[in-house]
N, CA, C and O atoms as a Tripos MOL2 file, in Angstrom:
@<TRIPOS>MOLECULE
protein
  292   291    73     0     0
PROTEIN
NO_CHARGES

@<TRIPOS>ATOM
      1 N          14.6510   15.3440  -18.8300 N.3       1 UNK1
      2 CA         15.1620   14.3190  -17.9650 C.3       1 UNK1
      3 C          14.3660   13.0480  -18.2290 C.2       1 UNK1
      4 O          13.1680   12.9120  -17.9830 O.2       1 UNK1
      5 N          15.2450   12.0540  -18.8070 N.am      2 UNK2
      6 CA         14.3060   10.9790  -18.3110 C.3       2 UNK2
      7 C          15.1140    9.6350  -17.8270 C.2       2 UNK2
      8 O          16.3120    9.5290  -18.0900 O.2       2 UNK2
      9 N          14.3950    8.5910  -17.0950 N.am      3 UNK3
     10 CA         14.3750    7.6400  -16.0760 C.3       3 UNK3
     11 C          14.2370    6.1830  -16.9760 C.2       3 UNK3
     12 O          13.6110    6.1810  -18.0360 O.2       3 UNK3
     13 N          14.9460    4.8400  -16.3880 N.am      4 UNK4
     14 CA         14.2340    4.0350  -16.7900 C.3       4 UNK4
     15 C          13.5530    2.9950  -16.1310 C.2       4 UNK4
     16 O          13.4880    1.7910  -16.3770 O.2       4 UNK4
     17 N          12.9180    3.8900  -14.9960 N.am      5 UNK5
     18 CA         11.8680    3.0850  -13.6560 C.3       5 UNK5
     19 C          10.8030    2.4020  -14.0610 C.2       5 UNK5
     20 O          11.0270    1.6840  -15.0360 O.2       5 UNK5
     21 N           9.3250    2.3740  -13.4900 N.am      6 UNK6
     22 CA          8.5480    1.6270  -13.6920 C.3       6 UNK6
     23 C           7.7890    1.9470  -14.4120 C.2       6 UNK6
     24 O           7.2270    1.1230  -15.1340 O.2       6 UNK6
     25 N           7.4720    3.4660  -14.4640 N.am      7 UNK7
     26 CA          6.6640    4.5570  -15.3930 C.3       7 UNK7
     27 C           5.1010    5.0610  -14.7940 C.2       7 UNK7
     28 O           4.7910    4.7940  -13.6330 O.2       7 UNK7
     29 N           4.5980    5.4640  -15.2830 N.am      8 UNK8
     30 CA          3.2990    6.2130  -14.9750 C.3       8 UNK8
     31 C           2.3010    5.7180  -16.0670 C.2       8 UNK8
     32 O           2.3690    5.6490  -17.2950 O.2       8 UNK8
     33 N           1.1700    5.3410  -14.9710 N.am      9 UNK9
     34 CA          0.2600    4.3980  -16.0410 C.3       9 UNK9
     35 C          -0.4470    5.3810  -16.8560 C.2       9 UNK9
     36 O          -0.1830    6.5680  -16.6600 O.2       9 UNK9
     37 N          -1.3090    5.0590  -17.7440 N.am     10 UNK10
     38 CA         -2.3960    6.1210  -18.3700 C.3      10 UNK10
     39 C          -3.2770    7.3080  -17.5010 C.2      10 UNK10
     40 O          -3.3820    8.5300  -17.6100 O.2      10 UNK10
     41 N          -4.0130    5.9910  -16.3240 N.am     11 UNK11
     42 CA         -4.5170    6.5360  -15.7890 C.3      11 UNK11
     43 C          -4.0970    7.5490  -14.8380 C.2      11 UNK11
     44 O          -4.6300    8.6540  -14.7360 O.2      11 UNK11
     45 N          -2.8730    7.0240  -13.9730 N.am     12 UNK12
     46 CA         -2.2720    8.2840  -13.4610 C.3      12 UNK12
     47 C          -1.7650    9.5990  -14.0120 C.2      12 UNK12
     48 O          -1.6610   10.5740  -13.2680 O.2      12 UNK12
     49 N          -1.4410    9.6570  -15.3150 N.am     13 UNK13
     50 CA         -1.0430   10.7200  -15.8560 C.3      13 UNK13
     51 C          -1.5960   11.9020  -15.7950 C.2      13 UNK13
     52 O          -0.8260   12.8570  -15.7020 O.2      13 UNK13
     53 N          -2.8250   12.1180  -15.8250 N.am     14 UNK14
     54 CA         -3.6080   13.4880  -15.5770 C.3      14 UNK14
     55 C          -3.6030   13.8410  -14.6540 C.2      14 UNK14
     56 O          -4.2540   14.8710  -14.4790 O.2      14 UNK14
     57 N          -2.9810   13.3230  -13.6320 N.am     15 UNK15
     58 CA         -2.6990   13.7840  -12.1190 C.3      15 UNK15
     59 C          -1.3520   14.3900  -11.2460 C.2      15 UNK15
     60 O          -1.0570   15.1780  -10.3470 O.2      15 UNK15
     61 N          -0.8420   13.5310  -12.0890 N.am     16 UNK16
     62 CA          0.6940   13.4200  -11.4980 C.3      16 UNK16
     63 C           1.1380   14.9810  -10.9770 C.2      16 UNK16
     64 O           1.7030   15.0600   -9.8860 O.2      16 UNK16
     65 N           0.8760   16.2460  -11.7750 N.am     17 UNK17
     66 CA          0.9530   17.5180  -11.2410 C.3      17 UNK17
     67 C           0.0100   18.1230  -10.0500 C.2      17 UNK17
     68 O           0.1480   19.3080   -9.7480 O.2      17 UNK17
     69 N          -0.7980   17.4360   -9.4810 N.am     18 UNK18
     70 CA         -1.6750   17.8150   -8.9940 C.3      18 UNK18
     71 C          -1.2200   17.6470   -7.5070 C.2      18 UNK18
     72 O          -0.8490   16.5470   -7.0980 O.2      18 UNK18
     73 N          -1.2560   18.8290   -6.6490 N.am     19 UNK19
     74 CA         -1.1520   18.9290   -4.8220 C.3      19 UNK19
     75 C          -1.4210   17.1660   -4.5840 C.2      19 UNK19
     76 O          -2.0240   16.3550   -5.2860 O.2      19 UNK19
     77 N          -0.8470   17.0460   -3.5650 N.am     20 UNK20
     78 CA         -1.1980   15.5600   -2.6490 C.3      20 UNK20
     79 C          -1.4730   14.2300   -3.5320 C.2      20 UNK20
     80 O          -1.7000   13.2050   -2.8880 O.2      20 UNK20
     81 N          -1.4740   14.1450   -5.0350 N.am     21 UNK21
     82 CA         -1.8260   13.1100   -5.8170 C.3      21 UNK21
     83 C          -0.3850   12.5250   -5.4170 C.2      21 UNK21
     84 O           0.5650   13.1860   -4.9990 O.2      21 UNK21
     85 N          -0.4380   10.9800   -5.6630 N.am     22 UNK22
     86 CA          0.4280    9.7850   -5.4750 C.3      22 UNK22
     87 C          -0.0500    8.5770   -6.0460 C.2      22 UNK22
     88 O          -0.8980    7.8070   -5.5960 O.2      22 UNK22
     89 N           0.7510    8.4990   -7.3310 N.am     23 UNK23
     90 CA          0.4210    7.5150   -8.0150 C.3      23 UNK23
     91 C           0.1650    6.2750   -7.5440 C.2      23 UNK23
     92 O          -0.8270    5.5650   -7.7110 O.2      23 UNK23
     93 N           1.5170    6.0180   -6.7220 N.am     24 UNK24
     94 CA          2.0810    4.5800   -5.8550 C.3      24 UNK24
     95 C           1.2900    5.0670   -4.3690 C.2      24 UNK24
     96 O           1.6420    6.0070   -3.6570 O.2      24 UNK24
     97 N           0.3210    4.2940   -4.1750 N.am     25 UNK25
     98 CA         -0.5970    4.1670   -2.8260 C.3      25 UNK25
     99 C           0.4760    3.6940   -2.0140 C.2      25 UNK25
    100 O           0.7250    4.3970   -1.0350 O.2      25 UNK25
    101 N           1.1560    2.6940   -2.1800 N.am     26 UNK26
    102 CA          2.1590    2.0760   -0.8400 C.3      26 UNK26
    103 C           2.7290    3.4030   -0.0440 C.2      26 UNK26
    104 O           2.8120    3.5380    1.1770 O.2      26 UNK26
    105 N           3.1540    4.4870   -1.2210 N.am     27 UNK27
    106 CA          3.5510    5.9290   -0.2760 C.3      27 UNK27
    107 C           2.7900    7.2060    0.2910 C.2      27 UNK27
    108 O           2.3500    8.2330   -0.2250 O.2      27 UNK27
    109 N           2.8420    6.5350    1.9570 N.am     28 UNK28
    110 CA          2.0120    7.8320    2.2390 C.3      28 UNK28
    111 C           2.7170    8.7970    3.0720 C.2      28 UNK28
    112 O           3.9210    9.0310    2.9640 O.2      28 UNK28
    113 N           1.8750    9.3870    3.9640 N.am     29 UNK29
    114 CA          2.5590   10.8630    4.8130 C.3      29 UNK29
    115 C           3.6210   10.3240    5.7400 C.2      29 UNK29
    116 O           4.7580   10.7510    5.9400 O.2      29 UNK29
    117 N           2.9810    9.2740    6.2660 N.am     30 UNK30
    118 CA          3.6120    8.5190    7.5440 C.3      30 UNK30
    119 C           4.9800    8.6570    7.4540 C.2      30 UNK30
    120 O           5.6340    9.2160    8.3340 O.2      30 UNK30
    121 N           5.6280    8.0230    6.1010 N.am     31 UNK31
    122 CA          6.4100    7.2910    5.3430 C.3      31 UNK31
    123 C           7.7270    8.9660    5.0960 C.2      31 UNK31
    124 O           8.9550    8.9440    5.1800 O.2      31 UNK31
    125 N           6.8340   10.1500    4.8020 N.am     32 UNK32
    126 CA          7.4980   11.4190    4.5470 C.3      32 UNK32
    127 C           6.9890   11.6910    3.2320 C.2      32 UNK32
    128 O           7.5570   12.5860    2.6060 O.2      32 UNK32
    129 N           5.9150   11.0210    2.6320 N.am     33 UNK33
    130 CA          5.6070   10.7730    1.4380 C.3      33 UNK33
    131 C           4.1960   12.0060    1.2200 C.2      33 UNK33
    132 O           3.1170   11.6950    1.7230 O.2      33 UNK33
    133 N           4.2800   12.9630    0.6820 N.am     34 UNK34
    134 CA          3.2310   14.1300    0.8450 C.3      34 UNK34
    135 C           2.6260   14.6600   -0.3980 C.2      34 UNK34
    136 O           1.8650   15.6280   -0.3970 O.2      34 UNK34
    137 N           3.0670   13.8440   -1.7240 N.am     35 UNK35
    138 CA          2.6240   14.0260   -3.1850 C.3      35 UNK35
    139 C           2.9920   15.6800   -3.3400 C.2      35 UNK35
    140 O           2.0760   16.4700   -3.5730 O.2      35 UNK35
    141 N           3.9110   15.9880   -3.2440 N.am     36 UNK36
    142 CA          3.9380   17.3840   -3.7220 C.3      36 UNK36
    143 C           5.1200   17.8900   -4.7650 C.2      36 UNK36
    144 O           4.9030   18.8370   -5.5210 O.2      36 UNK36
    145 N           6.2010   17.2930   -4.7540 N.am     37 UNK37
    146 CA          7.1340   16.9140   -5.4010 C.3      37 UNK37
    147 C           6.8950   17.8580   -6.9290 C.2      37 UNK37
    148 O           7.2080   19.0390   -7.0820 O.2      37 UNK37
    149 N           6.2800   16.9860   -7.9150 N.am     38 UNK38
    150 CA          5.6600   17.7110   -9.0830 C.3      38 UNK38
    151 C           4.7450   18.5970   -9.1460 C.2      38 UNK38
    152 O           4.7860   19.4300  -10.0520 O.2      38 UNK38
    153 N           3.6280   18.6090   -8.1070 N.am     39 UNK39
    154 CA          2.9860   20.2510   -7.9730 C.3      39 UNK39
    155 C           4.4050   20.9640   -8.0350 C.2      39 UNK39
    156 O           4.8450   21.5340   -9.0330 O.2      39 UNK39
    157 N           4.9470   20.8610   -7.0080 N.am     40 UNK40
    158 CA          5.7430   22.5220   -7.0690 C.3      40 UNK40
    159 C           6.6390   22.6270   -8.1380 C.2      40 UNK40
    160 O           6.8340   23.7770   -8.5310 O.2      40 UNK40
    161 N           7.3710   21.5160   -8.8430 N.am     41 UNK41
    162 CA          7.7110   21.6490   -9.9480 C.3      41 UNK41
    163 C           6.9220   22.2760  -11.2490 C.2      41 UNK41
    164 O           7.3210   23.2410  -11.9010 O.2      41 UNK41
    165 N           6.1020   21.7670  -11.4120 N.am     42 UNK42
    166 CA          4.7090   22.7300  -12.1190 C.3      42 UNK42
    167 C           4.7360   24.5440  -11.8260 C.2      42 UNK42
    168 O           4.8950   25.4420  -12.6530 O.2      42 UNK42
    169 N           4.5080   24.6340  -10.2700 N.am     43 UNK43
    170 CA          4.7730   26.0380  -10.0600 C.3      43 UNK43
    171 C           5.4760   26.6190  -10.8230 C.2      43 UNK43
    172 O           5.2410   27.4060  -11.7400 O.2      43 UNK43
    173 N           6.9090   25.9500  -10.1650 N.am     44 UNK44
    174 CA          7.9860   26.9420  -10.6750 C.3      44 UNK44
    175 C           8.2840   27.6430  -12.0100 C.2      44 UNK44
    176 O           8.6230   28.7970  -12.2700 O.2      44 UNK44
    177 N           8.0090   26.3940  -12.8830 N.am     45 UNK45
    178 CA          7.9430   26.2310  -13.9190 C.3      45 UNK45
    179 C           7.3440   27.2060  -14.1550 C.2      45 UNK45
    180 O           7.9650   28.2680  -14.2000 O.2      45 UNK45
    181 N           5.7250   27.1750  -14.4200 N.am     46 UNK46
    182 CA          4.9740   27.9110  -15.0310 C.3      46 UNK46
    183 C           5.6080   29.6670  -14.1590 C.2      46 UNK46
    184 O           5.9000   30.6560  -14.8320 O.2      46 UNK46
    185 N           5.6620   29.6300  -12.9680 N.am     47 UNK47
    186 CA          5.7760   31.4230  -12.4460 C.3      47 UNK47
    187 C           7.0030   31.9640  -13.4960 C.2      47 UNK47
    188 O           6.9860   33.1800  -13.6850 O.2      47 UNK47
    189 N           7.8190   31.3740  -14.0360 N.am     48 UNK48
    190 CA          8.6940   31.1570  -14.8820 C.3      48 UNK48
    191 C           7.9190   31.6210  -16.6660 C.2      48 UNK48
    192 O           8.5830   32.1930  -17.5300 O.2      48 UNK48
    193 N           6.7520   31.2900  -16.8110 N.am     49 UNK49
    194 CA          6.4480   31.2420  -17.6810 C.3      49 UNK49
    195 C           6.7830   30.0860  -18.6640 C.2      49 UNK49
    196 O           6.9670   30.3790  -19.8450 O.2      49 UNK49
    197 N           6.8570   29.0420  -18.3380 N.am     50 UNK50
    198 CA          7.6670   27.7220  -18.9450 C.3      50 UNK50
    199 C           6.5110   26.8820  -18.8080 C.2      50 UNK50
    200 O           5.4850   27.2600  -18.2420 O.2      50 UNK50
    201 N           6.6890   25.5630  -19.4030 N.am     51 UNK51
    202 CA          5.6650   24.7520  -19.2050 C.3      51 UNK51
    203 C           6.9320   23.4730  -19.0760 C.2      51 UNK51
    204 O           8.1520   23.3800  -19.2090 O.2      51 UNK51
    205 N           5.6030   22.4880  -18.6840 N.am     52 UNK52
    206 CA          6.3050   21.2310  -18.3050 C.3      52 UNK52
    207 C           5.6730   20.4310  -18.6360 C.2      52 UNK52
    208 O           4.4740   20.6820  -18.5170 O.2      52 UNK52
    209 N           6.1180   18.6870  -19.3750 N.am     53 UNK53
    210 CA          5.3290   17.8490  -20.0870 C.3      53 UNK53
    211 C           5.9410   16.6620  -19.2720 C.2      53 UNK53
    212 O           6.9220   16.6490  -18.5300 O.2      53 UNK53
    213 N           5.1320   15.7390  -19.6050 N.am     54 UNK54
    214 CA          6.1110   14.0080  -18.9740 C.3      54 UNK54
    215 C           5.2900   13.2360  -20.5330 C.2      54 UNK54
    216 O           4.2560   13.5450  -21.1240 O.2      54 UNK54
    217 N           6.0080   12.4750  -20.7090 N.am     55 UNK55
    218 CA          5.4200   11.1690  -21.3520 C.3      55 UNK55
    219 C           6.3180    9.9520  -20.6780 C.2      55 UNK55
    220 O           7.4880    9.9930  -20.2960 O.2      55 UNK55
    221 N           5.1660    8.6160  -20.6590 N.am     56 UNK56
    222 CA          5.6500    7.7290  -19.5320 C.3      56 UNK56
    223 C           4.8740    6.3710  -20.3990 C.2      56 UNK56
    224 O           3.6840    6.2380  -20.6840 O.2      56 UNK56
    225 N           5.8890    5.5740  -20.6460 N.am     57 UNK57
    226 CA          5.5020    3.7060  -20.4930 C.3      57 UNK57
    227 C           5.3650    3.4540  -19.4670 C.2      57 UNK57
    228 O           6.0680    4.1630  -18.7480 O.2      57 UNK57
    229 N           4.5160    2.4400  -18.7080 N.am     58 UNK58
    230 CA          4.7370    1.7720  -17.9650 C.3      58 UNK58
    231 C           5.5940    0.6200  -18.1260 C.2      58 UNK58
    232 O           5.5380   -0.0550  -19.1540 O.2      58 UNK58
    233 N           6.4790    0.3200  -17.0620 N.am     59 UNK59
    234 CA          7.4830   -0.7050  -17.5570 C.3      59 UNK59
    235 C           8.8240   -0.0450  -18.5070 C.2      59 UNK59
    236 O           9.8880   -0.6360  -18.6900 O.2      59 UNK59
    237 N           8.5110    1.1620  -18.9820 N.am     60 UNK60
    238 CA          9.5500    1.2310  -19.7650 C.3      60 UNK60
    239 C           9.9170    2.8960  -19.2620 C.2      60 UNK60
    240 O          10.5210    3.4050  -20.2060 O.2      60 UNK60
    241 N           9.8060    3.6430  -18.4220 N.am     61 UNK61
    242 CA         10.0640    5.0970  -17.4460 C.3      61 UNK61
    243 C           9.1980    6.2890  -18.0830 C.2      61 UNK61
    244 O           8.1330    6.0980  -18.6690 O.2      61 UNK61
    245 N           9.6620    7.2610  -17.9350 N.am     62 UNK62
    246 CA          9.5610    8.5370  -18.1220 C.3      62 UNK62
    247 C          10.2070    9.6410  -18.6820 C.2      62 UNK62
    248 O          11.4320    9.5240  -18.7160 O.2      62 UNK62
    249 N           9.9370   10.2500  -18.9460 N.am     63 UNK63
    250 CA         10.5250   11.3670  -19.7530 C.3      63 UNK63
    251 C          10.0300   13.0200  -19.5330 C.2      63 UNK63
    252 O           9.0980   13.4160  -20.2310 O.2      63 UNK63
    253 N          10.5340   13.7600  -18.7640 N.am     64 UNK64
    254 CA          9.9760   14.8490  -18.3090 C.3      64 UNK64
    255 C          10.9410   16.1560  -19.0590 C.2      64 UNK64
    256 O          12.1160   16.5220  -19.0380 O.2      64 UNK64
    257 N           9.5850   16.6050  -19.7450 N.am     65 UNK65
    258 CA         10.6820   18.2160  -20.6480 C.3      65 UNK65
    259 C          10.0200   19.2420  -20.2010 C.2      65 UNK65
    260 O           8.7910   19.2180  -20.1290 O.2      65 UNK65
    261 N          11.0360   20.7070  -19.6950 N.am     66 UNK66
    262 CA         10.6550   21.5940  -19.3550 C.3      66 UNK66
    263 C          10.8860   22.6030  -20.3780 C.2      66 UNK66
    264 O          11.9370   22.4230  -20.9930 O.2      66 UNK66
    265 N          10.1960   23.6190  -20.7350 N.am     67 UNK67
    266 CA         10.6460   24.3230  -21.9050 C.3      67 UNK67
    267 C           9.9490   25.8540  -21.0010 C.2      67 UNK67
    268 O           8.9440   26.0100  -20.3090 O.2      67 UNK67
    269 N          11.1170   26.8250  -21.4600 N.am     68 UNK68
    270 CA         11.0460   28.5720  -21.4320 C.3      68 UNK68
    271 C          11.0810   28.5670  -22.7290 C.2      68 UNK68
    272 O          11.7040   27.8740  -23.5340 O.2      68 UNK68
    273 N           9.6090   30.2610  -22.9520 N.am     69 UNK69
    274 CA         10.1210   30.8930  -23.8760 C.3      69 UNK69
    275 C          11.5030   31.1710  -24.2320 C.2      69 UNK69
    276 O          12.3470   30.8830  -23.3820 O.2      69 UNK69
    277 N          11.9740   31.7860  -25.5680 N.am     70 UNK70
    278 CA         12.8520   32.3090  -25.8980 C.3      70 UNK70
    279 C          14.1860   31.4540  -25.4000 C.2      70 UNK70
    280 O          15.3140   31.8400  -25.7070 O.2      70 UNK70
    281 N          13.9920   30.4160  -24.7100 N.am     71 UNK71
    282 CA         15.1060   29.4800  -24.4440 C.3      71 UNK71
    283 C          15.6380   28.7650  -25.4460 C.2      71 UNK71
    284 O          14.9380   28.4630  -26.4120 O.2      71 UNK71
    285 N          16.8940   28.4080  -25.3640 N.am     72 UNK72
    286 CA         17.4090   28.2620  -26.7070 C.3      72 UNK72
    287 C          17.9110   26.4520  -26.4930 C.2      72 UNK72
    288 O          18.8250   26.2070  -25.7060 O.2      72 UNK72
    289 N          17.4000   25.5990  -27.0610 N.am     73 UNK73
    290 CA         16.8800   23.8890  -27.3780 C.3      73 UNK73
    291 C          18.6650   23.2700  -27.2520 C.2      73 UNK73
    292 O          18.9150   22.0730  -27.3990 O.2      73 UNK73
@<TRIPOS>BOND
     1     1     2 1
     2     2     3 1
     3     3     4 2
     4     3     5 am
     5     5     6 1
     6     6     7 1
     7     7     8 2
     8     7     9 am
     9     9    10 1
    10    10    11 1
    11    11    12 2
    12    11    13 am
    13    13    14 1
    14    14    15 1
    15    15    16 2
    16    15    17 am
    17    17    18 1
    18    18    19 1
    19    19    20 2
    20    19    21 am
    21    21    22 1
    22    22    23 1
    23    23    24 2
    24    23    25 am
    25    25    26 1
    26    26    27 1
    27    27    28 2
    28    27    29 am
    29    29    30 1
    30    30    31 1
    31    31    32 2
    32    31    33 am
    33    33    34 1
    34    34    35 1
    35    35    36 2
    36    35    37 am
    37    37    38 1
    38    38    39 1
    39    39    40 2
    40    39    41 am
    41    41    42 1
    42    42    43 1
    43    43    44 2
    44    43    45 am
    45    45    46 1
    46    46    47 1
    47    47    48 2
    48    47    49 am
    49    49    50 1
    50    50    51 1
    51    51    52 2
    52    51    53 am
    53    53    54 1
    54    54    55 1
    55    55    56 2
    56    55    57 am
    57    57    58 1
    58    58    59 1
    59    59    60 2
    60    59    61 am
    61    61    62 1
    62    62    63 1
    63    63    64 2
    64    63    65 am
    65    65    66 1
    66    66    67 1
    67    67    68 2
    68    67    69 am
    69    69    70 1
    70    70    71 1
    71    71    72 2
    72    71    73 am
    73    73    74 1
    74    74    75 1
    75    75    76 2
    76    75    77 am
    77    77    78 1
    78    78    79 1
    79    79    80 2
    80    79    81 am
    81    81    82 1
    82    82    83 1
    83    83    84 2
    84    83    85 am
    85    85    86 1
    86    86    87 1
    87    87    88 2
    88    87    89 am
    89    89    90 1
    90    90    91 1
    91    91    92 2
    92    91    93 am
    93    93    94 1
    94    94    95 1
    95    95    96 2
    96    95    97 am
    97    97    98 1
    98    98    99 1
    99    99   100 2
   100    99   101 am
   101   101   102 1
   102   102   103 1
   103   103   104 2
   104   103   105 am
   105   105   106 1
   106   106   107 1
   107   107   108 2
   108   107   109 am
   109   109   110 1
   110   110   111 1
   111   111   112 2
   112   111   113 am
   113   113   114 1
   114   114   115 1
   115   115   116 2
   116   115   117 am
   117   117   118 1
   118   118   119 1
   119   119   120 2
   120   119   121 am
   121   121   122 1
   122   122   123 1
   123   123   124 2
   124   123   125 am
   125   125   126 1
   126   126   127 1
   127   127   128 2
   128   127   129 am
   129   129   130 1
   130   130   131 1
   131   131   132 2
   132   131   133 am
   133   133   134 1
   134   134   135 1
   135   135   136 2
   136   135   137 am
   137   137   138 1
   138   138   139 1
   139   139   140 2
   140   139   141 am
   141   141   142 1
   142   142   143 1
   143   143   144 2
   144   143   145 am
   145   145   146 1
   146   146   147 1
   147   147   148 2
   148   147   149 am
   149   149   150 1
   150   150   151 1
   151   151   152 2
   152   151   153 am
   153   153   154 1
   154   154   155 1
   155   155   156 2
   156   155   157 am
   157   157   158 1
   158   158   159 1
   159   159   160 2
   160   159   161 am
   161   161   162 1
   162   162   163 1
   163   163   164 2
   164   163   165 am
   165   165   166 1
   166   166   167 1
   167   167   168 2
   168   167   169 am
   169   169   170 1
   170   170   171 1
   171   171   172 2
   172   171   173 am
   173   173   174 1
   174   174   175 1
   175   175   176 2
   176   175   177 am
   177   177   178 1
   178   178   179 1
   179   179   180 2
   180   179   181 am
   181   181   182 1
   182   182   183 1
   183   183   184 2
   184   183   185 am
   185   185   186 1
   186   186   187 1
   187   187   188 2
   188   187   189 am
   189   189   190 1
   190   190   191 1
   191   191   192 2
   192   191   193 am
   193   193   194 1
   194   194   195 1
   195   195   196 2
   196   195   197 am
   197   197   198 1
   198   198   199 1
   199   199   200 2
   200   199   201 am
   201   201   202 1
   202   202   203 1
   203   203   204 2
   204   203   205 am
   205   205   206 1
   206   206   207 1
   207   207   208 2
   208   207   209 am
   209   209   210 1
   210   210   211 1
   211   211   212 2
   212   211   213 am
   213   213   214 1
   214   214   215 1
   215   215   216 2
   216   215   217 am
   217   217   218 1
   218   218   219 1
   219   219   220 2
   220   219   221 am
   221   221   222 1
   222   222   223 1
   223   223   224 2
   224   223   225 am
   225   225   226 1
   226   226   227 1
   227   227   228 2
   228   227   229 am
   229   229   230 1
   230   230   231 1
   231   231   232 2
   232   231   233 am
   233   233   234 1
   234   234   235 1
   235   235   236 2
   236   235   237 am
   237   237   238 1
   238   238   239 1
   239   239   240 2
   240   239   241 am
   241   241   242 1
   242   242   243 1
   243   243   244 2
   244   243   245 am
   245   245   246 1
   246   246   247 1
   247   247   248 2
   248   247   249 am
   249   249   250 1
   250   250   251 1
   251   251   252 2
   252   251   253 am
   253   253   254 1
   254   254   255 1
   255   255   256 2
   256   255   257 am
   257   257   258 1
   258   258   259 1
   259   259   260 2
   260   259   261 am
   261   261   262 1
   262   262   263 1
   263   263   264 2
   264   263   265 am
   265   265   266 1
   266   266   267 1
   267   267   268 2
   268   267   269 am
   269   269   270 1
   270   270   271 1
   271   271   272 2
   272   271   273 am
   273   273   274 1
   274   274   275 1
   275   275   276 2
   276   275   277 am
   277   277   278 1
   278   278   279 1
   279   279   280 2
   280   279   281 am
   281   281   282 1
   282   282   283 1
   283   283   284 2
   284   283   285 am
   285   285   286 1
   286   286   287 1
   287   287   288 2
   288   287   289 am
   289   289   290 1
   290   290   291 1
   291   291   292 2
@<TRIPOS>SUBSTRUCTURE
     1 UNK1         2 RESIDUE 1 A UNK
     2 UNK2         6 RESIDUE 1 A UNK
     3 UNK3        10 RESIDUE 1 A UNK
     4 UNK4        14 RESIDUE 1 A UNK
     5 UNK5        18 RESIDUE 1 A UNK
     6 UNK6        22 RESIDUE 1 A UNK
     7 UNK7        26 RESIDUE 1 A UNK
     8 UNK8        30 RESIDUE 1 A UNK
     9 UNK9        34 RESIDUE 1 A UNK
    10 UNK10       38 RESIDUE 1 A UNK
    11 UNK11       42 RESIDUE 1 A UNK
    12 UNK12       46 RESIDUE 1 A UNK
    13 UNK13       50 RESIDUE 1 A UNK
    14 UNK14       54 RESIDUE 1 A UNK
    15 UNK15       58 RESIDUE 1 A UNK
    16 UNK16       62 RESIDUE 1 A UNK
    17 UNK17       66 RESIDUE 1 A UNK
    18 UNK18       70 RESIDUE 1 A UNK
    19 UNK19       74 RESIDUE 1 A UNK
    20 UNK20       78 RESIDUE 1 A UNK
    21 UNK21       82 RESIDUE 1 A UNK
    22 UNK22       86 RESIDUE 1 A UNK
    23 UNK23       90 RESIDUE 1 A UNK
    24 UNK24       94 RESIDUE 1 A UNK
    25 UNK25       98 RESIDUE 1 A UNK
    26 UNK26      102 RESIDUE 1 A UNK
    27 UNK27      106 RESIDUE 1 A UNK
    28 UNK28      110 RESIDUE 1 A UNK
    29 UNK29      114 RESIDUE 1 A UNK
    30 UNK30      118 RESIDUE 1 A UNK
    31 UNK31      122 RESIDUE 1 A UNK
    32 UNK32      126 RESIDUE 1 A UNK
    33 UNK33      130 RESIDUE 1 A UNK
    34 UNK34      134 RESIDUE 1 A UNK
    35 UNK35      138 RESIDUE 1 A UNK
    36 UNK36      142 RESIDUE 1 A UNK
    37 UNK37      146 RESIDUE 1 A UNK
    38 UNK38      150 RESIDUE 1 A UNK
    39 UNK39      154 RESIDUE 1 A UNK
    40 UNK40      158 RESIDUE 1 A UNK
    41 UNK41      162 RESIDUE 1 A UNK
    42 UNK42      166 RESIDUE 1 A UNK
    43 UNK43      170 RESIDUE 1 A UNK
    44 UNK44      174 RESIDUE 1 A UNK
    45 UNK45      178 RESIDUE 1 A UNK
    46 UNK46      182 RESIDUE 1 A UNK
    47 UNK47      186 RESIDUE 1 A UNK
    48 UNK48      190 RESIDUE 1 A UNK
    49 UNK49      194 RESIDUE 1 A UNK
    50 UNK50      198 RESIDUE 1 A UNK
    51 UNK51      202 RESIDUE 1 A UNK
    52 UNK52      206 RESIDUE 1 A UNK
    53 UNK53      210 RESIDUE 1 A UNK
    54 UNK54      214 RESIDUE 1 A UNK
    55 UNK55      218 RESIDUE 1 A UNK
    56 UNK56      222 RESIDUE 1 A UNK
    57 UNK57      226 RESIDUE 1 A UNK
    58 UNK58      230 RESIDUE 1 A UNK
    59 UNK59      234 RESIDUE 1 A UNK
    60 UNK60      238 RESIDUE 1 A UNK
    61 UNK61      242 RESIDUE 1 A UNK
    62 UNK62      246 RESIDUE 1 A UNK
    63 UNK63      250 RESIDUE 1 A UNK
    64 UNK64      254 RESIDUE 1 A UNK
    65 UNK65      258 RESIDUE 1 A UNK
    66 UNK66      262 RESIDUE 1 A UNK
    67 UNK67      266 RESIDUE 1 A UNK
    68 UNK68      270 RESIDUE 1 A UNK
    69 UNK69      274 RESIDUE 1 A UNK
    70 UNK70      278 RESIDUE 1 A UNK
    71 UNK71      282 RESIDUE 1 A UNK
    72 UNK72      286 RESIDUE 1 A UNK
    73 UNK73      290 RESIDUE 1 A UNK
C-alpha cells in the first residue's frame, strides 16, 4: 500500500511500529489519538509469520509492504 501524504521523517522511522509512538505530536489521546494503529499491524502480521516494511519520503508519502511466507507476489 502506498500513500501520497506527507511521509515519515528519518528520524521517526524506527519507531513508527512501536506501542503509543506518534510521529505527529499535534495527535494525542484527548483527540482519540493512542499510537497504536501500526503496533497492532506489526502483531498481526508477524503472529502470521509475515513481516512488514514501510519506506517513506518526507513530502513525497509512504509505502508499506507486507509479505507471508510461501505467499505468492
Amino acid at each position: 500500500m502506498e500513500d501520497t501524504g506527507v511521509g515519515i521523517s528519518a528520524e521517526d522511522l524506527p519507531h513508527i511500529f512501536e506501542r503509543f509512538y506518534r510521529a505527529d505530536k499535534a495527535r494525542s489521546r484527548g483527540q482519540g489519538h493512542f499510537g497504536l494503529g501500526l503496533a497492532i499491524c506489526r502483531a498481526v502480521v508477524e503472529a502470521d509469520q509475515g513481516t512488514i516494511h514501510v519506506e517513506s519520503e518526507p513530502g513525497e508519502g509512504s509505502t508499506f509492504s507486507v509479505r507471508y511466507p510461501g505467499a505468492i507476489s
